[in-house]
C-alpha distance (Angstrom), angle and dihedral (degrees) to the residues before:
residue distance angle dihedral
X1 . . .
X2 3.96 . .
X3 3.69 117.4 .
X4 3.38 122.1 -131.6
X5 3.72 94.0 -93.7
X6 3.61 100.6 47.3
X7 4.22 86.5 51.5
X8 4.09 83.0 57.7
X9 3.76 86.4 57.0
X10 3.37 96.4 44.8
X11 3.70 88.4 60.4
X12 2.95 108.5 37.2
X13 4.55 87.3 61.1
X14 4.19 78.7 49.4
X15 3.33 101.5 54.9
X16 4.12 92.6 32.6
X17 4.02 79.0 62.0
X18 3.77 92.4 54.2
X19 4.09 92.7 39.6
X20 3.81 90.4 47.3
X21 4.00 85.8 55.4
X22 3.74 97.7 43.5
X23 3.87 89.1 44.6
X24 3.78 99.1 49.4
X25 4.00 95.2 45.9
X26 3.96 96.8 33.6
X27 3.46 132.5 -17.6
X28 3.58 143.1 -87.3
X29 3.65 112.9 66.2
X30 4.01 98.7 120.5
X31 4.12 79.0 76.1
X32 3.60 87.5 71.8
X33 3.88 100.0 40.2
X34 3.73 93.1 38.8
X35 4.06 92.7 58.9
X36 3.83 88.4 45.3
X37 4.03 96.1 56.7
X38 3.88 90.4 45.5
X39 3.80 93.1 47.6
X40 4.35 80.8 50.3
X41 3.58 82.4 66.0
X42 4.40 95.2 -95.7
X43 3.47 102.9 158.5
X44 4.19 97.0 -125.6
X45 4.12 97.1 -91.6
X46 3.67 94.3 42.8
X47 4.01 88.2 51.6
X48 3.85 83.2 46.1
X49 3.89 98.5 49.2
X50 4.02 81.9 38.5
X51 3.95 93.6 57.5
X52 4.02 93.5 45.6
X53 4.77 83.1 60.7
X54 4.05 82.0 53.7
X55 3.68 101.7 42.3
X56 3.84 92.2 44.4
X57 4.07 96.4 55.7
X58 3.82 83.1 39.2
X59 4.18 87.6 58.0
X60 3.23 90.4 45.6
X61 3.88 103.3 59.1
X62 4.22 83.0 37.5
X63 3.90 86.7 58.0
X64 3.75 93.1 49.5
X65 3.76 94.7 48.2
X66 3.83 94.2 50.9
X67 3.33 87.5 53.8
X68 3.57 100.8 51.2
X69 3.94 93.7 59.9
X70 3.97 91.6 53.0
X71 4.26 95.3 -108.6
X72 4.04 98.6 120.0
X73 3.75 119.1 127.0
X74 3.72 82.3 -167.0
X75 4.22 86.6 177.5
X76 3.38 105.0 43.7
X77 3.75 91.4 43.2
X78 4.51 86.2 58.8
X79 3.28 90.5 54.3
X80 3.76 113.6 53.8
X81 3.85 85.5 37.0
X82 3.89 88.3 71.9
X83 4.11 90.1 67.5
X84 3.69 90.9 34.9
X85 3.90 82.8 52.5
X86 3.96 98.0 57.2
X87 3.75 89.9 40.6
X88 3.36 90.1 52.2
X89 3.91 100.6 57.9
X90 3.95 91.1 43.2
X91 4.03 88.3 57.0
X92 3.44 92.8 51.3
X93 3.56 103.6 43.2
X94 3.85 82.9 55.3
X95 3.64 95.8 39.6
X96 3.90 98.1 96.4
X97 4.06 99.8 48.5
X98 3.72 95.6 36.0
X99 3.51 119.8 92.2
X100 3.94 114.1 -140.3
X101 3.34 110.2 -163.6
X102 3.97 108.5 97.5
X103 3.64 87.0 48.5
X104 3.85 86.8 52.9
X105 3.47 91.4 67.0
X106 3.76 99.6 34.9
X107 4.06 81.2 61.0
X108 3.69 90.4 51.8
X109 3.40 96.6 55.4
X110 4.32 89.6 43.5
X111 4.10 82.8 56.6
X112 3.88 91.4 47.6
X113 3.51 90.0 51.1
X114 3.91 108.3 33.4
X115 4.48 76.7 51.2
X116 3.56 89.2 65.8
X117 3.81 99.2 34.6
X118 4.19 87.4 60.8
X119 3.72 94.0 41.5
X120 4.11 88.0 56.5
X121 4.15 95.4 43.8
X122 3.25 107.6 7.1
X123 3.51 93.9 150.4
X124 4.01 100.7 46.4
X125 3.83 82.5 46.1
X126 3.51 92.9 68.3
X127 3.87 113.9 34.9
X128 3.65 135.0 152.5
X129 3.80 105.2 -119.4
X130 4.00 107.4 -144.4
X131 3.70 93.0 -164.8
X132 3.48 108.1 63.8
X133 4.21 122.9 -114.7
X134 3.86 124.6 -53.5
X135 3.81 112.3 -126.6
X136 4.08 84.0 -111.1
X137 3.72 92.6 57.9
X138 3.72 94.3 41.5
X139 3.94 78.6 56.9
X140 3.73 97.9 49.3
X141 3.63 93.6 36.2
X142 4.06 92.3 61.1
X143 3.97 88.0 43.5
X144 3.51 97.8 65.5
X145 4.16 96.1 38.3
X146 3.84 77.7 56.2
X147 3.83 90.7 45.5
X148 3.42 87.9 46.0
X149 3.30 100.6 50.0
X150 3.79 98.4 52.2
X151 3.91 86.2 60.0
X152 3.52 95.7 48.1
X153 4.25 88.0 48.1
X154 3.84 85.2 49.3
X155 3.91 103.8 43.7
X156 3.92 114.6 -10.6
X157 3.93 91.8 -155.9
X158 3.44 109.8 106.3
X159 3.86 103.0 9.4
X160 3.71 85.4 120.6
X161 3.61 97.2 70.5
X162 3.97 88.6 48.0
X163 3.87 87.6 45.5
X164 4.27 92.7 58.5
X165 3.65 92.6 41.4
X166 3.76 89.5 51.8
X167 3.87 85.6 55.4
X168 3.52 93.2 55.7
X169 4.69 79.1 76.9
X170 3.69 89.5 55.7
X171 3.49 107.1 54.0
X172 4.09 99.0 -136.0
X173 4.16 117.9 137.4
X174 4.37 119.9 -101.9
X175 3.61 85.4 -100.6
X176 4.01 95.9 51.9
X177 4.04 88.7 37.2
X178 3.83 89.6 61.3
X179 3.56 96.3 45.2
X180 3.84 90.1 57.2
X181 3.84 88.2 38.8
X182 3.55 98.7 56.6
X183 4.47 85.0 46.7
X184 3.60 88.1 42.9
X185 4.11 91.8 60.3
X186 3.91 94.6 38.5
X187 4.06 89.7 58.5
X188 3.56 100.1 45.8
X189 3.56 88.9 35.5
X190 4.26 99.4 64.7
X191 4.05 76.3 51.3
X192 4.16 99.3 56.0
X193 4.33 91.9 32.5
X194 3.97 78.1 58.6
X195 3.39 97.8 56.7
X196 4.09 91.3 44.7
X197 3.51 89.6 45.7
X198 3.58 95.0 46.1
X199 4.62 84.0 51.9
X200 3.85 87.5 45.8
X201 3.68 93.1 -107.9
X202 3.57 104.5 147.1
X203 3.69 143.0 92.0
X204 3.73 102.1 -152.4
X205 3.96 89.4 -171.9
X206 3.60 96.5 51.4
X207 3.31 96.3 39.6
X208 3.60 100.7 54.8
X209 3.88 88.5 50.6
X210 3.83 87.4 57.6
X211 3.77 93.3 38.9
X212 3.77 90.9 58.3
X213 3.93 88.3 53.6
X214 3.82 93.3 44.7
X215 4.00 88.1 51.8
X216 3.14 96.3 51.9
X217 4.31 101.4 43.9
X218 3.85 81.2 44.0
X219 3.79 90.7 59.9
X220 3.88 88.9 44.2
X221 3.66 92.3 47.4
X222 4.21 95.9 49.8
X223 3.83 83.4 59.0
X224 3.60 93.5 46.9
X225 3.59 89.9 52.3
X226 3.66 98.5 45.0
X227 3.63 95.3 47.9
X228 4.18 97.6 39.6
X229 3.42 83.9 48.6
X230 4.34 119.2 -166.4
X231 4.11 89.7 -33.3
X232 3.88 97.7 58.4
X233 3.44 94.9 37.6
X234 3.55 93.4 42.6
X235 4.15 92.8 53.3
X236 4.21 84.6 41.9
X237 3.66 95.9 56.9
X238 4.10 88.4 42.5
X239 3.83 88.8 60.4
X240 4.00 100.1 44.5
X241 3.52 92.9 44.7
X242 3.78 93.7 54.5
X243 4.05 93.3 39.8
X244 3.86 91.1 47.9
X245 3.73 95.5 34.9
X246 4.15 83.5 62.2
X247 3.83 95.5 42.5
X248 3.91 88.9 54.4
X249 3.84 92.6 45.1
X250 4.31 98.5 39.8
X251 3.55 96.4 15.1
């Protein structure tokens, strides 16, 4: 029979599986993993160092898969992770002092809204521009990757959302958005886990449990993507935005 430690384990590779899905076709899934490691008895920044060795594998095996099917703006995707880069190692350096709560809620309310916003145009939302980028978009465009990325150096759960509504400036399908979402997170990633591992805020053994789940729900959710195409992902990202838009606001 298990003991009670082993049963955590257990878990915590299931629901890694289920986070790695939810992650790789929407966002979101870190505020099921991050819960877990606390309740293992993580104080909070070692379960957020912890979660940042999981998600990393998991981007990892999400990368390869999008690139298997053919649907990699390998370009594109460099580019906007150089802002997302340098957000990303302010928002962790300031991730153990800073409370995170207010902005919690603000993101809540950014979910409710950007929900509603891609239920009324979803389709003008997300449109490939023939012309190329104006210098003022290019500009806006790197703002929010480094918005973006100082969140997801901060807090990881919920960058996703902020990642597809930052697609909705550059014009590339669902399908091509999560591809250079899931790429976007693995670079600035190896930057944050650096500066956790460099504070001795990781649990290598707990994360790689939860890596290997994340890996392989990431690999599950590329094809789920790929295959769904815009629609599924579309109604997907609807749903988790509204369920963890609620937990953050009630939870």
């Amino acid at each position: 029979m298990l003991d009670s430690y082993s049963f955590q384990l257990a878990a915590l590779l299931v629901i890694g599986v289920l986070a790695g899905f939810i992650n790789t076709v929407a966002g979101g899934g870190s505020f099921l993993t991050l819960p877990l490691l606390i309740f293992m008895g993580l104080p909070g920044a070692v379960a957020n160092g912890t979660n940042r060795l999981g998600i990393f594998l998991q981007s990892i095996a999400g990368v390869s898969k999008f690139h298997s099917h053919g649907v990699f703006p390998w370009r594109f995707a460099m580019i906007v992770s150089v802002p997302a880069v340098v957000g990303a190692l302010l928002g962790a350096h300031w991730a153990v002092g800073m409370g995170d709560e207010a902005f919690r809620r603000w993101l809540a309310i950014f979910m409710v809204v950007m929900t509603f916003v891609s239920l009324y145009k979803p389709k003008e939302a997300f449109t490939v521009s023939d012309q190329g980028y104006s210098f003022l978009r290019w500009v806006a465009i790197l703002a929010a990757f480094f918005c973006i990325g100082l969140y997801g150096g901060f807090i990881q759960a919920g960058v996703g959302f902020l990642l597809l509504a930052g697609m909705a400036l550059t014009g590339h399908d669902l399908v091509r958005g999560n591809a250079i979402k899931v790429f976007v997170v693995m670079i600035f990633t190896i930057f944050a886990l650096g500066i956790f591992i460099s504070n001795g805020k990781v649990d290598y053994g707990l994360g790689i449990v939860l890596g290997l789940g994340n890996a392989l729900g990431a690999r599950l959710g590329a094809n789920a993507s790929v295959k769904g195409g815009n629609v599924f992902i579309r109604r997907f990202v609807t749903v988790m935005m509204l369920v963890f838009a609620v937990k953050l606001l009630w939870g």
